[in-house]
C-alpha positions as CSV (number, residue, x, y, z in Angstrom):
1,X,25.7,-57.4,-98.7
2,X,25.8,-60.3,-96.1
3,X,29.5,-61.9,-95.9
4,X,28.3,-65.1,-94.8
5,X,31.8,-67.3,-95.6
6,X,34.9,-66.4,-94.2
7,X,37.3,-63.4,-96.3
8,X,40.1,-65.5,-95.5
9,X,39.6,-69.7,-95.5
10,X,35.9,-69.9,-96.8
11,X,34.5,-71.2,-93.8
12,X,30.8,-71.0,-93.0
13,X,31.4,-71.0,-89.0
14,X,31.0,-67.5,-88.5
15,X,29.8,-66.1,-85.5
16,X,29.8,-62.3,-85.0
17,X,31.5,-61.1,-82.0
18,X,31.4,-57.1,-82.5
19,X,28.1,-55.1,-82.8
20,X,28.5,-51.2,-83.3
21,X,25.4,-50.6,-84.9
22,X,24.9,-48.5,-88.1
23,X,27.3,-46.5,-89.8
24,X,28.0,-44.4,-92.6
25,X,31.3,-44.5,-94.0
26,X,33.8,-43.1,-92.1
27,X,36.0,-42.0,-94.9
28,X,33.6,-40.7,-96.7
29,X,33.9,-36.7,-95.5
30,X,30.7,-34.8,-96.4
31,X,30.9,-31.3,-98.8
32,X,27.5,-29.7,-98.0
33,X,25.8,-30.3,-101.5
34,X,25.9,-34.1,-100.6
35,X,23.7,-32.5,-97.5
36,X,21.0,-32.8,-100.0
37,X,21.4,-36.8,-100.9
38,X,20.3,-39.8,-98.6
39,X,22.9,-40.9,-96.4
40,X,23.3,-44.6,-96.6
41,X,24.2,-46.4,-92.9
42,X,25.2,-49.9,-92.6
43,X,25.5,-52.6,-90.4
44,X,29.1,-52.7,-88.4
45,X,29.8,-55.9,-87.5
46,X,32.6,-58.1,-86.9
47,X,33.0,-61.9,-87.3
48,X,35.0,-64.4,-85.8
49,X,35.8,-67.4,-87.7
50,X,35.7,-70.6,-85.7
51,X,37.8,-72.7,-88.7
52,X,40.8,-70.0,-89.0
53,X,40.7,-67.4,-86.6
54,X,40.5,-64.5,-88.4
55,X,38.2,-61.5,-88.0
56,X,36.4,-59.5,-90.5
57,X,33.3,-56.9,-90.9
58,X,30.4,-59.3,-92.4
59,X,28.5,-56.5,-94.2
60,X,30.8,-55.6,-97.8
61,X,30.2,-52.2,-99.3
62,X,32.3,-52.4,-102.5
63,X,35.6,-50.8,-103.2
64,X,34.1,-48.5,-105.7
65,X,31.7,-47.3,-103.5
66,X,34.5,-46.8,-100.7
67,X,37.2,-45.2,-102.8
68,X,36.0,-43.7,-106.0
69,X,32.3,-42.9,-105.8
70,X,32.9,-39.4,-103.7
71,X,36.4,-37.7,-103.7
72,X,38.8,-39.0,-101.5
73,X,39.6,-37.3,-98.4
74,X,42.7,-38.5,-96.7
75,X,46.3,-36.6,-97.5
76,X,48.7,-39.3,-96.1
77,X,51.6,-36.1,-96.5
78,X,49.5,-33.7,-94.6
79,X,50.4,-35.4,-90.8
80,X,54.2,-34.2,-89.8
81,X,53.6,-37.6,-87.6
82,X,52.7,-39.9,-91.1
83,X,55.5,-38.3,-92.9
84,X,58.1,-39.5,-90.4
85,X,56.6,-43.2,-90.1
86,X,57.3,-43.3,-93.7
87,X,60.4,-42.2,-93.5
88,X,61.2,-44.7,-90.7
89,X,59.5,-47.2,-92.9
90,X,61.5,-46.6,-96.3
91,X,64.6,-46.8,-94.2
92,X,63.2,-50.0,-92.5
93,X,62.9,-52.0,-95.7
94,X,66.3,-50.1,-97.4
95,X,68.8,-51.6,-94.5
96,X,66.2,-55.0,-94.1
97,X,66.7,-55.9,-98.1
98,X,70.0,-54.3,-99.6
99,X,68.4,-53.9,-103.3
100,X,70.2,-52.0,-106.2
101,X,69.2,-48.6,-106.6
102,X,67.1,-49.1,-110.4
103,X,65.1,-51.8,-108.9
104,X,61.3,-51.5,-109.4
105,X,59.6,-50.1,-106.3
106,X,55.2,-50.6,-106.4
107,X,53.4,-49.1,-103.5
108,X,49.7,-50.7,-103.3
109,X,47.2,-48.2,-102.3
110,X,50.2,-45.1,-102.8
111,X,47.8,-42.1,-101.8
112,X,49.8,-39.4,-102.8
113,X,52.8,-41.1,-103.2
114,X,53.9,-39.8,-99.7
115,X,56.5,-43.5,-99.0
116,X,57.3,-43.3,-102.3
117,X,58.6,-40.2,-101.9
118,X,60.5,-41.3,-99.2
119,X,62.6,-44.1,-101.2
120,X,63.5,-41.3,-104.2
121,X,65.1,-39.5,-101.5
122,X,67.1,-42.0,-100.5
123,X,68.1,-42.0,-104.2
124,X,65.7,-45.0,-105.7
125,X,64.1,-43.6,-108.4
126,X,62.5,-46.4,-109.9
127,X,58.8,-46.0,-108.3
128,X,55.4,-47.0,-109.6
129,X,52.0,-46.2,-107.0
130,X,48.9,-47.7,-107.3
131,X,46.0,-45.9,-106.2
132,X,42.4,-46.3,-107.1
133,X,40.8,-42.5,-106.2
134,X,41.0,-40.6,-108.7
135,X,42.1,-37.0,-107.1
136,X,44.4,-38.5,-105.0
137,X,46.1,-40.3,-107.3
138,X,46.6,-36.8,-109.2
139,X,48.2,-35.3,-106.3
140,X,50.4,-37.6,-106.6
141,X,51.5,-37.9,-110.3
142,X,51.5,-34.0,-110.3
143,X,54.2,-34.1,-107.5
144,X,56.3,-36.3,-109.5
145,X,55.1,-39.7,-107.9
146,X,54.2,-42.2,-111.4
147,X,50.9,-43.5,-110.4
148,X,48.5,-46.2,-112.0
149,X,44.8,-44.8,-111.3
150,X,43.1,-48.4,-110.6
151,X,42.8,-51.1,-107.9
152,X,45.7,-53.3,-107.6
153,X,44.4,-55.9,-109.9
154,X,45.0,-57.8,-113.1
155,X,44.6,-54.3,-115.2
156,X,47.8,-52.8,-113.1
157,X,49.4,-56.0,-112.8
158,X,49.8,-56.0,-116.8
159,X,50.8,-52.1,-116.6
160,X,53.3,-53.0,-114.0
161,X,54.5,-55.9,-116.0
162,X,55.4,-53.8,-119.1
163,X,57.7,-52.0,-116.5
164,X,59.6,-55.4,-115.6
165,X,59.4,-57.5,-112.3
166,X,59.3,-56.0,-108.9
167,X,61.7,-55.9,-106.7
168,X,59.9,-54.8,-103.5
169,X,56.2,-54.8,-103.4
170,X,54.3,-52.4,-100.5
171,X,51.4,-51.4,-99.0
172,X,51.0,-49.4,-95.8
173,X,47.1,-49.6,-94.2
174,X,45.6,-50.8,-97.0
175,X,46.0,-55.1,-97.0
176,X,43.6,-54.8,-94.5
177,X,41.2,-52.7,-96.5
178,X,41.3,-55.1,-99.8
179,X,38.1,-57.2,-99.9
180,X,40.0,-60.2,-101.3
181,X,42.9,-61.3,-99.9
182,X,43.8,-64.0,-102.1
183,X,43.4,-62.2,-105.1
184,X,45.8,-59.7,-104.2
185,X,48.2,-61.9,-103.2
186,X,47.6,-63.7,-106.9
187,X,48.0,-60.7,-107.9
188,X,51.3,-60.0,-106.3
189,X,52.6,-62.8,-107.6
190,X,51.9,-61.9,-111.2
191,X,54.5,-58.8,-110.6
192,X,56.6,-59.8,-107.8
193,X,60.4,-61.3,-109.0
194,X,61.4,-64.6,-107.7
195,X,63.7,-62.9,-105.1
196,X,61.2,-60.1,-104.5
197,X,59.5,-59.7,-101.1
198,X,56.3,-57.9,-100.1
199,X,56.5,-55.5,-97.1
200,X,53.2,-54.3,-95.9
201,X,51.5,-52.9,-92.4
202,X,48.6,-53.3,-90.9
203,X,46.5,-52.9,-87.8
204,X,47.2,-55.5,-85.7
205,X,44.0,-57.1,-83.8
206,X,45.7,-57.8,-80.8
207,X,46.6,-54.5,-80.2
208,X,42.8,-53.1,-81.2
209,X,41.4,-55.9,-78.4
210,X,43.8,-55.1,-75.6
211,X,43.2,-51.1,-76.3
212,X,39.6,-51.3,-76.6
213,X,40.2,-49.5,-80.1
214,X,36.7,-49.8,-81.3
215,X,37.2,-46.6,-83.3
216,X,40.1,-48.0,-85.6
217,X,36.8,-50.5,-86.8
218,X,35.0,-49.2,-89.8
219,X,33.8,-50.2,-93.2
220,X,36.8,-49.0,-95.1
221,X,38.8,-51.7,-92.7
222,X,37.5,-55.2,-93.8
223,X,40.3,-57.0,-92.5
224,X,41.3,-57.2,-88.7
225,X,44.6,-59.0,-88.9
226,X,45.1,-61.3,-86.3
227,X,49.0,-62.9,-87.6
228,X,47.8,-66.9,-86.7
229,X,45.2,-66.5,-89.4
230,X,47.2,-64.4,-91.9
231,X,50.4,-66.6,-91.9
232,X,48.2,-69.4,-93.2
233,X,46.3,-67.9,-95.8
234,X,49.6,-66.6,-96.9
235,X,51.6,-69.9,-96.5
236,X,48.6,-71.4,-98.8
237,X,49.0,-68.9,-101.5
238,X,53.1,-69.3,-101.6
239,X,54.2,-66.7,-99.4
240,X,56.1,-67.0,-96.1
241,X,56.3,-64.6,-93.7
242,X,59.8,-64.7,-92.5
243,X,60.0,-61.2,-90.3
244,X,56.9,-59.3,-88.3
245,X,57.7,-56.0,-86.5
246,X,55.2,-54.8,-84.0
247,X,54.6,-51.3,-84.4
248,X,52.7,-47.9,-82.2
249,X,51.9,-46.6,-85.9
250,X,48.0,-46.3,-86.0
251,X,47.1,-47.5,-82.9
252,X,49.2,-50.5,-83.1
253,X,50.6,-51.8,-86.2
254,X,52.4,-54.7,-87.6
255,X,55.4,-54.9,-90.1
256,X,54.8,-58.3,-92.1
257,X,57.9,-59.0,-94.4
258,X,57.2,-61.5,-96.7
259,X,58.4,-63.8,-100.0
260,X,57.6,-66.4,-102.5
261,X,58.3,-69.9,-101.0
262,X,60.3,-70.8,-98.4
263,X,58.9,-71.3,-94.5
264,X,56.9,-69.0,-92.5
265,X,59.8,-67.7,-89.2
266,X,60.3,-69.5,-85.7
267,X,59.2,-65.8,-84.4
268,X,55.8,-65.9,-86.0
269,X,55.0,-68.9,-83.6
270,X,56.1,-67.1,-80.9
271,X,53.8,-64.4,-81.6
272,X,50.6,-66.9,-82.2
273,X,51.5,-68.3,-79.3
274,X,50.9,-64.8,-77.5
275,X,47.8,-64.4,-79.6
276,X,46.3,-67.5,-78.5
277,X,47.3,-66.9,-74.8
278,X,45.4,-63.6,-74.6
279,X,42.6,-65.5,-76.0
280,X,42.8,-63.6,-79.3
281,X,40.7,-66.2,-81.2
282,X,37.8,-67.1,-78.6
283,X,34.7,-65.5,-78.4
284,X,34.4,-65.0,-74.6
285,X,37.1,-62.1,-75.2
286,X,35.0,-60.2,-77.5
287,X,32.4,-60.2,-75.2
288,X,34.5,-58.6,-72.7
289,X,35.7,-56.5,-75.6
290,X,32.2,-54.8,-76.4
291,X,31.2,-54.2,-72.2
292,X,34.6,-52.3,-72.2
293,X,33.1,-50.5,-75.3
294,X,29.9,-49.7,-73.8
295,X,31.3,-48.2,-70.7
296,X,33.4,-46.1,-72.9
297,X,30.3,-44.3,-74.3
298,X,28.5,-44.3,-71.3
299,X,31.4,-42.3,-69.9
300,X,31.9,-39.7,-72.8
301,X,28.1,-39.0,-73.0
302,X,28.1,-38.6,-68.9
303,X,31.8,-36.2,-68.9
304,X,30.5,-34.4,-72.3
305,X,26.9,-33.7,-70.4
306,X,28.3,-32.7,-67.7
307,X,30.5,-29.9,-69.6
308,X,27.3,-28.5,-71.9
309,X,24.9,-28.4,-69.0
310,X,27.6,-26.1,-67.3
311,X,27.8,-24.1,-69.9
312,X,30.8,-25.6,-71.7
313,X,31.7,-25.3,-75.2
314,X,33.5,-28.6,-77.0
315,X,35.2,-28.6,-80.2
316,X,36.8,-32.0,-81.8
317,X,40.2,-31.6,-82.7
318,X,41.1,-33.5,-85.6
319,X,39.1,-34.9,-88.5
320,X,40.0,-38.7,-88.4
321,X,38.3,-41.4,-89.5
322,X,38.5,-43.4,-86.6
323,X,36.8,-40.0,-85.1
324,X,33.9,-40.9,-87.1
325,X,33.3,-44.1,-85.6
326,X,34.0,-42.8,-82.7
327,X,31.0,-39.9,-82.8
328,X,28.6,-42.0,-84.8
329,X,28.9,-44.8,-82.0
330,X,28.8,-42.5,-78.9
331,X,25.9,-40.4,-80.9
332,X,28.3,-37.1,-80.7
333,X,26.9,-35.0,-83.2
334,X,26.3,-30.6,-83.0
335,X,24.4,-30.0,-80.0
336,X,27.6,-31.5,-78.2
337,X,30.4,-30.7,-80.3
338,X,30.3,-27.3,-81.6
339,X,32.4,-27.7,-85.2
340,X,35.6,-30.4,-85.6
341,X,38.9,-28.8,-86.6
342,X,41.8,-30.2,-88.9
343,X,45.0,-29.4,-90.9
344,X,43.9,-31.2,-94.2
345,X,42.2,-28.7,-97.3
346,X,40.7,-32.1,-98.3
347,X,38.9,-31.8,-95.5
348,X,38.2,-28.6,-94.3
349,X,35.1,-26.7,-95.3
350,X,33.0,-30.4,-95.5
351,X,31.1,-32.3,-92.4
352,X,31.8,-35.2,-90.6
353,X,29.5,-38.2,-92.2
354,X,26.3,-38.9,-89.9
355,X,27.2,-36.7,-87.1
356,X,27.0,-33.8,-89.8
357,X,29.7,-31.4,-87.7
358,X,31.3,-29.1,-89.3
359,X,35.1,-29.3,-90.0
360,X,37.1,-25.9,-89.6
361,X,40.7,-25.0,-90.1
362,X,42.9,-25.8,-86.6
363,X,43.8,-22.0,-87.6
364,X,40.3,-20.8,-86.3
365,X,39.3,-21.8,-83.3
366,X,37.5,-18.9,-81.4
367,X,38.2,-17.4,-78.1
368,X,35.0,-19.0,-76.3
369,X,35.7,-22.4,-76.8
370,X,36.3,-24.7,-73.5
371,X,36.8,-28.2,-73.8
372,X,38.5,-29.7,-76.8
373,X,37.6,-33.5,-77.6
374,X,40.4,-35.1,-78.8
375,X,39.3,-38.2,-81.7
376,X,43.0,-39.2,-83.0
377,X,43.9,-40.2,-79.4
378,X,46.9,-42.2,-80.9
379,X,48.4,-38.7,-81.6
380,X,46.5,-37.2,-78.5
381,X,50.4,-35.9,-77.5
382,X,51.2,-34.4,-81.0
383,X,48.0,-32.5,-80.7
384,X,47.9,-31.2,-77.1
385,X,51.4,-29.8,-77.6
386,X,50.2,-28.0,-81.2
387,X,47.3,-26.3,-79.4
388,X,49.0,-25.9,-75.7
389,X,48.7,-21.7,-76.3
390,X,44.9,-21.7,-76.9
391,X,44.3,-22.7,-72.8
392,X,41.9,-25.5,-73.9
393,X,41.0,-28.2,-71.6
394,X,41.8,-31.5,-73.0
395,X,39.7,-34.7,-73.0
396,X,41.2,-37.8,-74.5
397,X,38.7,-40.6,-73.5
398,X,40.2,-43.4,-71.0
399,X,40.0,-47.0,-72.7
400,X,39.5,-49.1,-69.7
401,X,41.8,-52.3,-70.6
C-alpha cells in the first residue's frame, strides 16, 4: 500500500527522494521449502516531507507480515559486537537515571531479551520484553527473560499495567521500524510513570546520507529519523527530548532520552541546526545521495566482474540484512557470490531473500575460495580480524562521500 500522508505530521507534500527499486524483505531469510512459494517484491522508496522534514518508505507492508508471518531470523545475542553495545547501553541509562533496583524495566521490541539481560546483571531484576515474533520471543522467556508475545500496543500496555508503572521504558532499533509513531508514543504513555523516561536508539538519517548507507534502507525500517522532525512529533504528543547521544552502533545511531512534559534541550537545537546545514531536509541532497548510490553499484558489479572473469571465487561473509539490500540492489545473486556465510543457526542452512544464495556456517568455508565480500561493513574490522587465518582477499565496498 501507497503511504500517501506523512507517518509523522499528516502532511500530503510528499515528494520521494530515494528510488531503490523492488525488494523483497530483507529480514525475511529464506528456508528452501519457501523456494516453492512466490516471492513478493515491493517498491523501495523513500519520501521527504516538505511540511516536517521527516523521511519515510511510502510503500507499508504490515507488521504482521514483517515480523510474524515467517519465523524470525535475527539473534540480537549471537554478535560478540551487539552484546557489548548493550552492555554499554544498560550502563548508559543506569548512571544517566539513578532508579531503585525493583523498578519496572519494558524493553519494546526485546528480541531475545539480550538488554534485558544486561540490566539483571547489573542486579535489576524487575524486567518485562515485548516482542511480537513468536520464536524469538521464546528464546527469550526460556532463558529467563519474562516476555509479552505481541506488538507494543494497547493488548501489552494493559498486561504491563497489571505489573505497575514503568520506570524506564526502551527500545533499541525498533522506533524506527513501528508503523505508527504516535500510537506508540500513546501507548507509552499508558505505561510510562510520571517520572519515567523513555530511552531508545535509532538510525540516525544524517549519518545514513553523509555514508551513502543505502543498505541500512529497507522495508522492515519505515522510519528514517532525522531529530528536527522527531523532536516535534514528540513535543506534540508530551514528550521532550532532554538528552541525544550520537552513536557508531549500526552504522550510526542516536541515543534519544526522553520524558513526559517539560522542554525539548538547548542541545537538540544545536544538532537541527547541523541537520539543516548539511541540507538534511532538502531535496537537492538526495539527489546527490542516489548518484553516489549508483556509482556504488556500478563499481561492485565492475571489481566483482573483474574477479569471476579471472577465475575468482567470492563468498559474502555475513548474513545481514542490510546485505540484502545491498545484493538485491547491486543484482549480486549465485553466479557471483558462491554461498554467504554467518554465525547465527537462525540463519544458517536458509537463502538470502531474492538473491537466493545460500547461507553456510563461517565454520566451512572451503579451501578454494578467493575473494570474500564483506555486507556488514559497519563490522567490516570485527570480521576481517575473525577470518585473517583463511588468506582471503577482502573487499569492503568504498562509499564515495
Amino acid at each position: 500500500m501507497e503511504i500517501k500522508n506523512c507517518r509523522l505530521c499528516n502532511s500530503v507534500r510528499i515528494s520521494k527522494v530515494v528510488d531503490l527499486g523492488f525488494h523483497p524483505l530483507a529480514d525475511t531469510f529464506l528456508p528452501e521449502t519457501l523456494l516453492h512459494e512466490a516471492e513478493v517484491w515491493y517498491p523501495l522508496q523513500l519520501g521527504l516531507c516538505q511540511s516536517c522534514g521527516h523521511v519515510f518508505t511510502v510503500f507499508s507492508v504490515s507488521a504482521e507480515d514483517r515480523y510474524q508471518k515467517n519465523e524470525y531470523s535475527y539473534d540480537s545475542s549471537n554478535s560478540c559486537v551487539s552484546i557489548e553495545h548493550f552492555k554499554e547501553f544498560a550502563e548508559a541509562v543506569i548512571k544517566e537515571v539513578k532508579f531503585p533496583t525493583k523498578s519496572l524495566i519494558v524493553d519494546i521490541g526485546s528480541n531475545v531479551g539480550t538488554l534485558l539481560t544486561h540490566f539483571k546483571k547489573f542486579g535489576y531484576d524487575n524486567v518485562l520484553g515485548v516482542e511480537p515474533s513468536k520464536n524469538i520471543a521464546k528464546i527469550a522467556v526460556d532463558s529467563g527473560v519474562p516476555t509479552i508475545n505481541e506488538f507494543f500496543g494497547l493488548k501489552a500496555a494493559a498486561e504491563i499495567n497489571s505489573l505497575g508503572s514503568v520506570k524506564v521504558l526502551l527500545s533499541s532499533n525498533v522506533v524506527n521500524h513501528a508503523d505508527d509513531l504516535v500510537g506508540l508514543l500513546t501507548t507509552a504513555r499508558r505505561v510510562l510513570s510520571d517520572s519515567g523516561i523513555f530511552v531508545f536508539e535509532v538510525p540516525y538519517l544524517l549519518d545514513l546520507v553523509q555514508g551513502t548507507a543505502f543498505d541500512t534502507i529497507y522495508h522492515e525500517h519505515v522510519h528514517y529519523y532525522g531529530i528536527k522532525p522527531l523532536a516535534e512529533c514528540m513535543h506534540k504528543q508530551g514528550f521532550s527530548i532532554y538528552k541525544v547521544e550520537r552513536l557508531d552502533y549500526m552504522c550510526g545511531s542516536i541515543r534519544v532520552f526522553a520524558r513526559l512534559g517539560g522542554d525539548t534541550a538547548g542541545a537538540v537545537s544545536e544538532l537541527i541546526q547541523e541537520e539543516e546545514a548539511f541540507g538534511l531536509y532538502k531535496k537537492s541532497t538526495y539527489e546527490a545521495f542516489m548518484e553516489r548510490v549508483r556509482k556504488v553499484k556500478l563499481a561492485v558489479n565492475a571489481h566483482l566482474s573483474e574477479i569471476r572473469l579471472a577465475g575468482g571465487k567470492i563468498i559474502g561473509i555475513g548474513a545481514a540484512t542490510k546485505g540484502n539490500t545491498f545484493l538485491n540492489y547491486c543484482r549480486l545473486d549465485a553466479d557471483v557470490i558462491s554461498y554467504v556465510t554467518d554465525s547465527s543457526p537462525l540463519k544458517i542452512g536458509k537463502l538470502t531473500p531474492g538473491s537466493h544464495i545460500q547461507i553456510i556456517s563461517d565454520n566451512d568455508i572451503e579451501n578454494d575460495v578467493t575473494h570474500a565480500l564483506i555486507l556488514p561493513w559497519n563490522i567490516a574490522a570485527y570480521l576481517q580480524k575473525k577470518l585473517a587465518h583463511l588468506g582471503l582477499k577482502f573487499y569492503v565496498p568504498q562509499i564515495e562521500k
